[in-house]
PyMOL commands that place a pseudoatom at each C-alpha (Angstrom):
pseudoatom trace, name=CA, resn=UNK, resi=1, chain=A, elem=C, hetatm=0, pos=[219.194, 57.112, 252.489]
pseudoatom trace, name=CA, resn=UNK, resi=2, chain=A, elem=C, hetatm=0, pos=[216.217, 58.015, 250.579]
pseudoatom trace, name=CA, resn=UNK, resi=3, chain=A, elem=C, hetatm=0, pos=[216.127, 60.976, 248.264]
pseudoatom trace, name=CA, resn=UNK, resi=4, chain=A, elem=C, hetatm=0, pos=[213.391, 63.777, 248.713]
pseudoatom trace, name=CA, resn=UNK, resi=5, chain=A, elem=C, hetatm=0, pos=[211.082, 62.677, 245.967]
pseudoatom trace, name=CA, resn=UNK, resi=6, chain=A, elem=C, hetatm=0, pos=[210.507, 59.760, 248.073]
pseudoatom trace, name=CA, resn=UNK, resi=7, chain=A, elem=C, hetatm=0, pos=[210.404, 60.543, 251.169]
pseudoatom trace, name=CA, resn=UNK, resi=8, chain=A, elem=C, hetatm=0, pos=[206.435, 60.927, 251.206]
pseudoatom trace, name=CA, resn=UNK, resi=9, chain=A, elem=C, hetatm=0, pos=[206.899, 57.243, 250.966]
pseudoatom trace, name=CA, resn=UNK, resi=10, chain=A, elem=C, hetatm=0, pos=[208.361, 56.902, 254.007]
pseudoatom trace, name=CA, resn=UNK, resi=11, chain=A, elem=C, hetatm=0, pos=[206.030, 59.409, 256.322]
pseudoatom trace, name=CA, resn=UNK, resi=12, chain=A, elem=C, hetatm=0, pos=[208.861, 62.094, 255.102]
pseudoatom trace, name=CA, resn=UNK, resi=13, chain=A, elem=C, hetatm=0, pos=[212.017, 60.225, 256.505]
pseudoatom trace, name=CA, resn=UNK, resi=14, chain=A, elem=C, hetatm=0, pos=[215.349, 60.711, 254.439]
pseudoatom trace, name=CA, resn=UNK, resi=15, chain=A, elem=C, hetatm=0, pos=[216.844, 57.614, 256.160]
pseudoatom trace, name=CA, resn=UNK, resi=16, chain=A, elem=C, hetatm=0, pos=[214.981, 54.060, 257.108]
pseudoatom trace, name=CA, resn=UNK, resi=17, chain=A, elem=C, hetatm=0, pos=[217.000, 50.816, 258.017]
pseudoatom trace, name=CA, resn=UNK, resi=18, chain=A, elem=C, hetatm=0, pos=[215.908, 47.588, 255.959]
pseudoatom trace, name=CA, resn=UNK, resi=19, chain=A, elem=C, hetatm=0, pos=[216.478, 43.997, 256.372]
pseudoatom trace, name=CA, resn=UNK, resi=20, chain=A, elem=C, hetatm=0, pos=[218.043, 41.488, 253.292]
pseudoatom trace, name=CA, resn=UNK, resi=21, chain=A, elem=C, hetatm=0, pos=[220.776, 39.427, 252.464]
pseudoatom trace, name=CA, resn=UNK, resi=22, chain=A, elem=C, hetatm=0, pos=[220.719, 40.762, 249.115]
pseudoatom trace, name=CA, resn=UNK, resi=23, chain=A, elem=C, hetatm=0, pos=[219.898, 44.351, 247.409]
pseudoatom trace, name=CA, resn=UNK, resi=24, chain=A, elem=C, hetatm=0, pos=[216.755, 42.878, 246.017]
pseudoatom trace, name=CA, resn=UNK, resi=25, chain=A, elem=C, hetatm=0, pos=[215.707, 41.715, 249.541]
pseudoatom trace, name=CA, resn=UNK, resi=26, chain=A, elem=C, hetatm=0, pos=[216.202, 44.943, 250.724]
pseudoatom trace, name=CA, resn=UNK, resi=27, chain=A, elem=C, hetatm=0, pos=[213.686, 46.804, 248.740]
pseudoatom trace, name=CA, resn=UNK, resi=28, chain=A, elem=C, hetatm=0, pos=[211.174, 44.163, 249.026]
pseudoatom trace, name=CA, resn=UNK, resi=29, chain=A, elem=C, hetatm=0, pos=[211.593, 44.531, 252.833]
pseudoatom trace, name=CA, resn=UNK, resi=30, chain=A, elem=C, hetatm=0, pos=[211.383, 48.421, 251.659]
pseudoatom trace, name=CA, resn=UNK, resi=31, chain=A, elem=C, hetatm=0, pos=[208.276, 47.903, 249.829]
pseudoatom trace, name=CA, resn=UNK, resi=32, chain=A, elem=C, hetatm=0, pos=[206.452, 45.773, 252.751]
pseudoatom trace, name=CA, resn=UNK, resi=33, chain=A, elem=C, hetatm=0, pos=[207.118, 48.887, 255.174]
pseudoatom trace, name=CA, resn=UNK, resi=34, chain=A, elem=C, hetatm=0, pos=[206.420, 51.654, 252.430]
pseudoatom trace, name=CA, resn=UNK, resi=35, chain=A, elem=C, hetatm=0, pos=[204.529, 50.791, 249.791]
pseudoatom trace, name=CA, resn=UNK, resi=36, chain=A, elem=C, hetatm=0, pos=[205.247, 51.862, 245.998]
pseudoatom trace, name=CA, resn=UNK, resi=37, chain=A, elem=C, hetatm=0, pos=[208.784, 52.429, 246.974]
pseudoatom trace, name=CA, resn=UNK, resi=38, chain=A, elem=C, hetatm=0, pos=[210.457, 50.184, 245.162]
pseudoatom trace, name=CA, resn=UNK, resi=39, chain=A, elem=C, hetatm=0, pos=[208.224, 50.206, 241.839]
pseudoatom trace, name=CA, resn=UNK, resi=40, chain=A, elem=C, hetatm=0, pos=[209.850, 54.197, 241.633]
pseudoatom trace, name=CA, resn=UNK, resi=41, chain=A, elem=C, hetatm=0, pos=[213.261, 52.487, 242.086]
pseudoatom trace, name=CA, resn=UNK, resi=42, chain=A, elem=C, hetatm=0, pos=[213.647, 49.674, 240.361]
pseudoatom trace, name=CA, resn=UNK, resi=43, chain=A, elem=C, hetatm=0, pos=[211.337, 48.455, 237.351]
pseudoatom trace, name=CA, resn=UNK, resi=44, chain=A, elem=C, hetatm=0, pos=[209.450, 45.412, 236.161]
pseudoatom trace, name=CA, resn=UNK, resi=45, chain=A, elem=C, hetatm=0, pos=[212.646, 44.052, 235.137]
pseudoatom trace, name=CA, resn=UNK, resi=46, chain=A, elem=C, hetatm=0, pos=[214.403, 44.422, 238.465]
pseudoatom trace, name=CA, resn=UNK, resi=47, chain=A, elem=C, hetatm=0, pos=[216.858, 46.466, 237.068]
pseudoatom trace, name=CA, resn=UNK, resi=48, chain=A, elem=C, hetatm=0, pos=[216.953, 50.304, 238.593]
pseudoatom trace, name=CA, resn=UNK, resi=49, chain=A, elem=C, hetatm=0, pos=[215.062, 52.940, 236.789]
pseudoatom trace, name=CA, resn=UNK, resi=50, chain=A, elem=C, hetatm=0, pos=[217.298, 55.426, 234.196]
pseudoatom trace, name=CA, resn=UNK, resi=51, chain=A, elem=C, hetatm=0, pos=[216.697, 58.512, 236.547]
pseudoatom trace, name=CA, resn=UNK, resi=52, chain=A, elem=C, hetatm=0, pos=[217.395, 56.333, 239.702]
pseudoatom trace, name=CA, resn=UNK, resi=53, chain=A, elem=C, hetatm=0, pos=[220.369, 55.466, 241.721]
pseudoatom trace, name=CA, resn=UNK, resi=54, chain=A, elem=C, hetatm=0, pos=[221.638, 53.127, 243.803]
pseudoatom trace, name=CA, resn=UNK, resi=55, chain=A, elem=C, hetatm=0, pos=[224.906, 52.796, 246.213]
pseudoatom trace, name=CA, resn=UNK, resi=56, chain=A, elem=C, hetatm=0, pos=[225.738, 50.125, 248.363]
pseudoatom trace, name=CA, resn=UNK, resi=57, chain=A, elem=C, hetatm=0, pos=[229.209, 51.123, 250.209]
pseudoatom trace, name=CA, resn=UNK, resi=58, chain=A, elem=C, hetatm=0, pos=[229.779, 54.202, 247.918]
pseudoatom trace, name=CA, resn=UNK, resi=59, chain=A, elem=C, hetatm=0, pos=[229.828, 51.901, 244.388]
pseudoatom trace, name=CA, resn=UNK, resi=60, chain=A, elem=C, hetatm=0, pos=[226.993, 52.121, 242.288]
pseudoatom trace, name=CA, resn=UNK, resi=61, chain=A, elem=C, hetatm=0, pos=[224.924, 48.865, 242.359]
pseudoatom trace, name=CA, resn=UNK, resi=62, chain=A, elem=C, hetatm=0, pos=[222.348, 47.668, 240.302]
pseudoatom trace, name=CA, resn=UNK, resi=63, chain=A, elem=C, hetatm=0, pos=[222.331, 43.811, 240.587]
pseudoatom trace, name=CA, resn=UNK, resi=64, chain=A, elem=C, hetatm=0, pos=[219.590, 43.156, 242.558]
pseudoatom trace, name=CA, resn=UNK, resi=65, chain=A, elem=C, hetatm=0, pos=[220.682, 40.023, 243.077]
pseudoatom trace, name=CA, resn=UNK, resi=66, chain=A, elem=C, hetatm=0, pos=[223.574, 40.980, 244.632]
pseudoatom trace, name=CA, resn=UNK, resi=67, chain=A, elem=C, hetatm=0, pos=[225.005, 40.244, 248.487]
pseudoatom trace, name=CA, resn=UNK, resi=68, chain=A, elem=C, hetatm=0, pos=[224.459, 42.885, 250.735]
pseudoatom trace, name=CA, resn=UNK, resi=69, chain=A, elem=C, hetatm=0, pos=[226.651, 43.556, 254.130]
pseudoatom trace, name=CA, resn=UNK, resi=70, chain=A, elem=C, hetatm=0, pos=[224.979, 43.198, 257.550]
pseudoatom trace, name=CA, resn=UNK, resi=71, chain=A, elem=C, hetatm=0, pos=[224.837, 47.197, 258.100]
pseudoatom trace, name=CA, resn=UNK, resi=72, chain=A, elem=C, hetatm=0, pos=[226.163, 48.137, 255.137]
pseudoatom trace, name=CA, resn=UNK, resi=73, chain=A, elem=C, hetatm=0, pos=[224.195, 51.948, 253.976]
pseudoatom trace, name=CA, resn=UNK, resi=74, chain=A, elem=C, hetatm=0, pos=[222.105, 51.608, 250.690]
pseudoatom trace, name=CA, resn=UNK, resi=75, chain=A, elem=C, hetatm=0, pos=[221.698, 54.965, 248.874]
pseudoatom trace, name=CA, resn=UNK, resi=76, chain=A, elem=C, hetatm=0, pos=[219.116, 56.090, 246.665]
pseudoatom trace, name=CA, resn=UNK, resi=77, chain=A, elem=C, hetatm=0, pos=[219.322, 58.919, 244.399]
pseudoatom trace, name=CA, resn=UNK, resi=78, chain=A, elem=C, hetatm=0, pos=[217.050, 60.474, 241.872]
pseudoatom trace, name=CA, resn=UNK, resi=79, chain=A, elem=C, hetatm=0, pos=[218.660, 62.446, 238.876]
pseudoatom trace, name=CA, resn=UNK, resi=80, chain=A, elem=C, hetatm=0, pos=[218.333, 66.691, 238.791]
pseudoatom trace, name=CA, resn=UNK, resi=81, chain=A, elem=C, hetatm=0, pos=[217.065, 68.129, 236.191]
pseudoatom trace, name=CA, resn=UNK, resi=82, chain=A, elem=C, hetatm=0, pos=[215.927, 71.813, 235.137]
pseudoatom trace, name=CA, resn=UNK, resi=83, chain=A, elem=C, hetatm=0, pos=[217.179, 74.459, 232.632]
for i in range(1, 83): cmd.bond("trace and resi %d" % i, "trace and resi %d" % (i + 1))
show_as sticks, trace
zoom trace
């Protein structure tokens, strides 16, 4: 699932499926298909941006080293904000 912020990533599309064995591999196979994508998710350090994020089966994940599922649903979300 990809949040609206991003979606003009992805030619407007709120969900895309992805390819990995891990998290990581997921957003680099994100990346290759929509470039910048993952640099607004997850920073230099490979760890997920403050006003990102990310949930793999409903539980927050941000090991990007972590095992993903065949067909398991990754979820991004970007934080609200406003007065």
């Amino acid at each position: 699932m990809i949040p609206s912020q991003l979606q003009s990533y992805c030619g407007g599309a709120s969900r895309v499926e992805a390819e990995g064995v891990t998290i990581g591999a997921v957003f680099d196979d994100l990346d290759r298909r929509f470039p910048g994508l993952k640099f607004r998710v997850i920073d230099e350090q490979d760890r997920v941006r403050r006003h990102m994020r990310v949930f793999v089966g409903g539980e927050a994940a941000c090991d990007m080293a972590a095992a993903i599922a065949d067909g398991a649903e990754l979820m991004i979300f970007g934080a609200l904000s406003g007065g």
